[in-house]
N, C-alpha and C positions, 0 to 999 in steps of 0.2 A: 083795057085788061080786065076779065071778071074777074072778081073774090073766087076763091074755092069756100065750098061749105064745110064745117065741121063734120069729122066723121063721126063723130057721136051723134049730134041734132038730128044729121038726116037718117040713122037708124031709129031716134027715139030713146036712146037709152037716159033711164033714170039714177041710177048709181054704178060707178067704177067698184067692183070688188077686188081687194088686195090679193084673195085664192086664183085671179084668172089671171096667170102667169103668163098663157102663151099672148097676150095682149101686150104685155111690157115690151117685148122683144122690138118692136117697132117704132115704141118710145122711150128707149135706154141705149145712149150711142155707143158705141164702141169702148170705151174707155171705161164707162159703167154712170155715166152724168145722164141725167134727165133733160131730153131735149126740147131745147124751149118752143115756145106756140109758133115762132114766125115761120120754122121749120116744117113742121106737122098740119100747122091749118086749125087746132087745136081752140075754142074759146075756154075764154077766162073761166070759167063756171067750172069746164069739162077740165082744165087744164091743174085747176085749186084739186078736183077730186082726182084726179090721176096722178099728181104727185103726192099725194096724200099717201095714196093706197102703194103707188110704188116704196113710198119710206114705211109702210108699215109692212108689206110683202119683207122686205129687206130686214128687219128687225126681228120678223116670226121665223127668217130664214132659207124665206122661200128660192131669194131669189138673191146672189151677191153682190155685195157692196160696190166690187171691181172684177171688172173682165180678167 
C-alpha cells in the first residue's frame, strides 16, 4: 500500500494563513472540529500550522466555531 503525500509538501507551501478561508473548508468537518492528519494525509509540521490558523481564523471571526 503507498503513503499518499502531504498536500502541502508537494505544492511547496511555506506558511498556512488564517485569511485563506476557502482552504478550511476541506479541513473543518461537518460538525465545525478540525480533522485530524490520518484523515487528510496532513504532516505534523503542516498539520501544527493549519490548526493554528484555523483557531485564529475562528477567533478574528472569519470563519465559525459550529456548523
Amino acid at each position: 500500500m503507498k503513503k499518499s503525500k502531504c498536500p502541502f509538501k508537494s505544492v511547496g507551501t511555506k506558511y498556512i494563513d488564517y485569511k485563506n478561508v476557502d482552504l478550511f473548508n476541506r479541513y473543518i468537518s461537518s460538525y465545525g472540529k478540525i480533522v485530524p492528519r490520518y484523515y487528510t494525509n496532513v504532516s505534523l509540521k503542516y498539520q501544527k500550522m493549519l490548526s493554528g490558523a484555523i483557531k485564529n481564523a475562528r477567533f478574528m471571526g472569519l470563519i465559525p466555531y459550529v456548523k
